[in-house]
C-alpha positions in Angstrom: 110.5 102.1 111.5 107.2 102.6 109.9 106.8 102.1 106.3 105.9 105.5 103.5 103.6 105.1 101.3 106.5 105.5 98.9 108.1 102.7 99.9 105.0 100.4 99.7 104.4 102.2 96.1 108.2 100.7 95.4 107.5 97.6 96.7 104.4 96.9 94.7 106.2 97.9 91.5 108.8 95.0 92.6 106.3 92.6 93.4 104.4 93.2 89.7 107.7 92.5 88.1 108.0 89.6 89.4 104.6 88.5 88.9 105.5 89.3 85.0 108.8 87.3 85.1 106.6 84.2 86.9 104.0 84.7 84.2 106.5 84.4 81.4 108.2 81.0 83.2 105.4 79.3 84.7 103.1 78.6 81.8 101.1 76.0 84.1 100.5 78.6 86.5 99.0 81.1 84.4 95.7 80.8 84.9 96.5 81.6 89.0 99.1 84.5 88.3 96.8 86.3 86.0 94.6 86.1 88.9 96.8 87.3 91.1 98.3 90.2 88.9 94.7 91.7 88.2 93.7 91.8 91.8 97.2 93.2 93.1 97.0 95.5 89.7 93.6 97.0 90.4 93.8 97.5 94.6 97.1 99.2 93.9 95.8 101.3 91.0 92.3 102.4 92.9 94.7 102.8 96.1 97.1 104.9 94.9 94.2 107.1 92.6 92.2 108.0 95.5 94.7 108.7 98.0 98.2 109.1 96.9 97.4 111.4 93.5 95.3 113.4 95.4 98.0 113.6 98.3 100.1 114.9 95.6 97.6 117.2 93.8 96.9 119.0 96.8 100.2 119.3 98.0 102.3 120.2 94.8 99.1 121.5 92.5 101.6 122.0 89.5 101.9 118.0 89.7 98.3 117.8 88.3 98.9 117.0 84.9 101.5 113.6 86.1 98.7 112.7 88.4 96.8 112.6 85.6 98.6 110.9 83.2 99.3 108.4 85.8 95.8 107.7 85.7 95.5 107.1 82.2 98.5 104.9 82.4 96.7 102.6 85.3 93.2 102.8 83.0 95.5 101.5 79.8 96.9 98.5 81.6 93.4 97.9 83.2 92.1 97.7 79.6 95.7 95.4 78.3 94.4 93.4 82.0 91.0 92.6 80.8 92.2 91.3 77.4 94.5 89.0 79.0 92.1 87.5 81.3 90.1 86.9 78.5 93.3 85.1 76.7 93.9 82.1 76.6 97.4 80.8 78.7 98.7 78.6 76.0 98.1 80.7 72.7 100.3 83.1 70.9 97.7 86.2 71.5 98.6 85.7 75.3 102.5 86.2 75.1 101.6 88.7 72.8 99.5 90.8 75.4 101.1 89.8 78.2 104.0 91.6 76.5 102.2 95.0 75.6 101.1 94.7 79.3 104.6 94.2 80.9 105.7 97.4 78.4 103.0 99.7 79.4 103.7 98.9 82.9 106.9 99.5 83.0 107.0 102.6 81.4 104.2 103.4 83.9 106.6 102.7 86.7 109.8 104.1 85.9 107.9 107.4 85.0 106.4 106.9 88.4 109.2 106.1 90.6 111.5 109.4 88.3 108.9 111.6 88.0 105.8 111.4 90.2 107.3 109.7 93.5 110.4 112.1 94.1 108.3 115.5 94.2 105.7 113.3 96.7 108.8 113.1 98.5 109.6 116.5 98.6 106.3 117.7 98.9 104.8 115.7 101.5 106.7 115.7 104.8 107.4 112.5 106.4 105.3 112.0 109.1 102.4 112.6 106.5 104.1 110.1 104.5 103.6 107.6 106.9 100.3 108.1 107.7 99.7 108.0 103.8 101.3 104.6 103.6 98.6 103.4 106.2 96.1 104.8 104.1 97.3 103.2 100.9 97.2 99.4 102.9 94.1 99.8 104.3 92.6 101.1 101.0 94.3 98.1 99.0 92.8 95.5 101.5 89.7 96.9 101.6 89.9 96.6 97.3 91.6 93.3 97.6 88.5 92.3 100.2 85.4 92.8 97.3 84.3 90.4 95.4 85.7 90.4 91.4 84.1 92.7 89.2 83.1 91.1 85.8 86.2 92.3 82.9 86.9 91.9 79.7 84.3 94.2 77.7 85.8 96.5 75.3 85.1 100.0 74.7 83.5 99.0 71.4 81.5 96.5 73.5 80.1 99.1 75.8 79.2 101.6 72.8 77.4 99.3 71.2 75.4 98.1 74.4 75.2 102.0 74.9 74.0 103.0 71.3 70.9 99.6 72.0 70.1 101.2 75.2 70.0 105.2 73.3 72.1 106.7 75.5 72.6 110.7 75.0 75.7 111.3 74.0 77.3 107.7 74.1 79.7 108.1 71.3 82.1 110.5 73.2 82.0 109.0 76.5 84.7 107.2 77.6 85.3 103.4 78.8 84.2 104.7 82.5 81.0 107.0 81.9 79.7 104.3 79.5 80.3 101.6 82.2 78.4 104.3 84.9 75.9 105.2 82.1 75.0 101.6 81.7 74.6 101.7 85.3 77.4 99.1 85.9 
């Protein structure tokens, strides 16, 4: 039996958790996992934002605001992502962030797989669901396929490269406009 996109959703979330449980335990291996997690992070998270909230969106419209805040919640750990890449594996600030990250994630998922995933259920039939799954694969290999994208840069970062470069309007932008203001 084919796979829904529901269940590859679920089985992401499962696979992150354990990526979090290997980061705590294998300390040598850090420098790989972290590797690892922000790649299968950021396909999932550009995946599931392109197809699967707009699946939803258009099929239960009052769902609009979760989509939404599911967003946000991917953009937060993308941020809590680039600040532990830029850690380093055997100092305090990396547990420390490595923590906030595991927290934000799980509240991310369980919000997800309560909230957001059950009305996709309902709203989408099965056969759609399917297909959608397909879609969701093929959009995470295609992520997983690009070269890495240079991380790390804070918001402040991109301001201040923003306010150098007088940019209109900088200061109210968020992380994403600056980076497309800046032409990154």
């Amino acid at each position: 039996m084919s796979q829904t996109v529901i269940d590859l959703i679920m089985a992401d979330h499962r696979d992150v958790e354990q990526l979090f449980e290997r980061l705590k335990q294998e300390r040598e291996n850090r420098p790989a996992l972290v590797a690892e997690l922000a790649a299968k992070f950021v396909a999932h998270a550009r995946a599931e934002e392109s197809h699967v909230y707009s699946a939803l969106a258009q099929a239960a419209p009052s769902e609009r605001g979760e989509v939404h805040h599911g967003t946000e919640e991917h953009h937060e750990a993308e941020e809590l992502l680039a600040a532990l890449m830029a850690a380093d594996p055997d100092k305090a600030e990396f547990t420390s962030v490595l923590e906030q990250m595991e927290k934000a994630v799980k509240h991310h998922v369980e919000e997800e797989e309560s909230d957001i995933l059950p009305v996709l259920a309902k709203a989408v039939p099965g056969d759609k669901l399917v297909r959608l799954g397909r879609v969701f694969s093929e959009a995470k290999a295609a992520e997983l396929a690009r070269p890495p994208k240079p991380r790390g840069r804070t918001k402040e970062e991109l301001l201040e490269q923003a306010k150098e470069k007088n940019i209109e309007g900088y200061s109210s932008m968020t992380k994403d406009q600056l980076l497309a203001a800046l032409g990154e």
